[in-house]
C-alpha positions as CSV (number, residue, x, y, z in Angstrom):
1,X,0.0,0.0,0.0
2,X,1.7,3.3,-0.8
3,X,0.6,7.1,-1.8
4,X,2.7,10.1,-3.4
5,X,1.9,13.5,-1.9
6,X,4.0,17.0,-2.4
7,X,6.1,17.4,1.1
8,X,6.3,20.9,2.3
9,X,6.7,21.9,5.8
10,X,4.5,24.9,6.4
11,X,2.3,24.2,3.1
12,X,-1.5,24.4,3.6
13,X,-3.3,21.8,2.1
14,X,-6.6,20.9,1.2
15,X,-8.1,16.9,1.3
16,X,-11.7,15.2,1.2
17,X,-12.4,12.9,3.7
18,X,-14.5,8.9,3.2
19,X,-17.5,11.4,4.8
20,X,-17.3,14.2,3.6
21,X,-17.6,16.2,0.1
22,X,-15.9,19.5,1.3
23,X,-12.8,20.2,1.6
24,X,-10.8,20.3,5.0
25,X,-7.7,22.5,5.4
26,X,-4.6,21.9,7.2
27,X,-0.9,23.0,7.2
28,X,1.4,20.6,7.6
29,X,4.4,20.7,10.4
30,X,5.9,17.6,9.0
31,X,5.9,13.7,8.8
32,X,7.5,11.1,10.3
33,X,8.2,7.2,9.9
34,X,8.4,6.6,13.9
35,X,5.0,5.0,15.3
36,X,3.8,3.3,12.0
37,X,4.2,7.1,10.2
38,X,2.5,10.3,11.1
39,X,1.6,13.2,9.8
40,X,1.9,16.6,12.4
41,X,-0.3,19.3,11.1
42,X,-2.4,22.6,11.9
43,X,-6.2,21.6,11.3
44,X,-8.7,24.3,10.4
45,X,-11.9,24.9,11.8
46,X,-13.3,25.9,7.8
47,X,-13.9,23.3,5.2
48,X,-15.0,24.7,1.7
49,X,-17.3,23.3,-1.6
50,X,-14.4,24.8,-3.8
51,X,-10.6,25.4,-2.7
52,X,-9.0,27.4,-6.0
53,X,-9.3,31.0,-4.3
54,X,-7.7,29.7,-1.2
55,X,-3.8,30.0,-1.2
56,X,-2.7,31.1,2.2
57,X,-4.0,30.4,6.1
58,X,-4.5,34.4,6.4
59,X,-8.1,34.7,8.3
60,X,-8.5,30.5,9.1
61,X,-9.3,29.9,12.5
62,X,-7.1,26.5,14.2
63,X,-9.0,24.0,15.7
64,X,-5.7,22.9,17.5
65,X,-2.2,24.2,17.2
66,X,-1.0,20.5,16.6
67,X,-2.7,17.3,15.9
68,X,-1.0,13.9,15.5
69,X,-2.6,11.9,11.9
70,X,-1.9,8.1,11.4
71,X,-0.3,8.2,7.7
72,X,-3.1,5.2,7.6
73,X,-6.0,7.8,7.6
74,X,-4.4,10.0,5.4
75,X,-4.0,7.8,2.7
76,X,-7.8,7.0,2.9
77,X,-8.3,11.0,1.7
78,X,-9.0,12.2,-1.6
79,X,-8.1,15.1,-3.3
80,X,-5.2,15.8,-1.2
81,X,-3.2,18.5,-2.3
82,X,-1.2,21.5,-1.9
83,X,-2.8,25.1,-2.6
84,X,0.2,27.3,-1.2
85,X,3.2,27.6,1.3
86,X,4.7,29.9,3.9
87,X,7.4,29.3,6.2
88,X,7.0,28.6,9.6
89,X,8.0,30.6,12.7
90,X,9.2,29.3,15.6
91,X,5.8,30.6,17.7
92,X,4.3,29.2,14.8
93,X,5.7,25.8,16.0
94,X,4.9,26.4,19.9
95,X,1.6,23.8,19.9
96,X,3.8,21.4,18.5
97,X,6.7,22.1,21.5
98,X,4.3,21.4,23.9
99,X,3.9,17.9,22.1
100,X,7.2,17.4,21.7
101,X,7.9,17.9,25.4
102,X,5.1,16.7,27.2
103,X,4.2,13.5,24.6
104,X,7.6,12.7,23.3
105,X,9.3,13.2,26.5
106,X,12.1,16.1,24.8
107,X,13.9,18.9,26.7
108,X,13.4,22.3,25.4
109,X,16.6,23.0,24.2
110,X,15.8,19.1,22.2
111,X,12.4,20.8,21.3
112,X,14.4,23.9,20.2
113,X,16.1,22.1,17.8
114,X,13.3,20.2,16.1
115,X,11.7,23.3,15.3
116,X,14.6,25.0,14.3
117,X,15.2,22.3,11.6
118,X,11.2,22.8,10.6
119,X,11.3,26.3,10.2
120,X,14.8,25.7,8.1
121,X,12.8,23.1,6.0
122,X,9.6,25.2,5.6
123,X,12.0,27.6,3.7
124,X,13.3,25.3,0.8
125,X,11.4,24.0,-2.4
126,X,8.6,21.2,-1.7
127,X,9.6,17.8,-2.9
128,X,7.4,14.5,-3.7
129,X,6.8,12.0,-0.2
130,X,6.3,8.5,-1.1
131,X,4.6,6.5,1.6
132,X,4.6,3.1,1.5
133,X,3.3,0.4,4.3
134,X,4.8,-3.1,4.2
135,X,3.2,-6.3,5.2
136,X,4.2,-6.2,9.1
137,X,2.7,-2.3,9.0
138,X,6.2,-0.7,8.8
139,X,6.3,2.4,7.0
140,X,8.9,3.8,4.3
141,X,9.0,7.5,4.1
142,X,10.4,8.4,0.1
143,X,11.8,11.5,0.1
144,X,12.5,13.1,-4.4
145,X,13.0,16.8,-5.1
146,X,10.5,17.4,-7.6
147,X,11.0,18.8,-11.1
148,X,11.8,22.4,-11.1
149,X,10.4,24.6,-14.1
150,X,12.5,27.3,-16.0
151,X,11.3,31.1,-16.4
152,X,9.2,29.8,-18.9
153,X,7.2,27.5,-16.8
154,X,8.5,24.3,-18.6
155,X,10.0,21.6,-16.4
């Protein structure tokens, strides 16, 4: 079982879910292999009929400043994609401390660090993710800059 999806840190996305036919909005803080993969995003109270005038988080109001996905349930969405990108601050990234010190068990200077290296990645150019599940429910995390296009718009 596998699934491409654009990887950028600090990118909002938009995704149908199996029960619904709007779209929901997130922005994604990043993804990881550890626990059977995860996705660590910024969920958004708003979901929309149509997402092609939406590029930026601007007025969205956050349902949580962090929420832990299962790369499982993610890969049951449709439509997942990414409608813009900006990068992350560090009090962007506090939500997501907290997890990291009070779930994960880090030090703040640990937690520091990890969203240091976020905010450094939310900065460069997305690349393609793909995810891929084996039969014992280990997951593979494949990580491909993606084509880049010329002033012309041809990649």
């Amino acid at each position: 079982m596998s699934f491409d999806f654009t990887y950028q840190p600090g990118g909002l996305y938009a995704y149908k879910d199996t029960t619904s036919t709007e779209y929901h909005l997130f922005r994604l803080i990043t993804c990881n292999a550890m626990a059977n993969g995860t996705l660590h995003v910024q969920p958004y109270q708003e979901s929309f009929d149509d997402v092609s005038g939406v590029e930026s988080a601007g007025q969205l109001q956050p349902t949580a400043q962090h929420l832990p996905i299962n790369l499982r349930t993610a890969m049951t969405w449709s439509e997942l994609r990414l409608l813009g990108s900006k990068p992350f601050t560090a009090q962007d990234l506090a939500g997501y401390g907290l997890y990291l010190a009070e779930a994960q068990g880090l030090t703040e200077s640990e937690a520091a660090l990890r969203i240091e290296r976020i905010v450094k990645l939310s900065q460069l150019p997305a690349v393609t993710a793909t995810v891929t599940y084996d039969d014992d429910s280990r997951v593979n995390i494949d990580i491909k800059p993606q084509a880049s296009a010329d002033e012309n718009g041809r990649i």
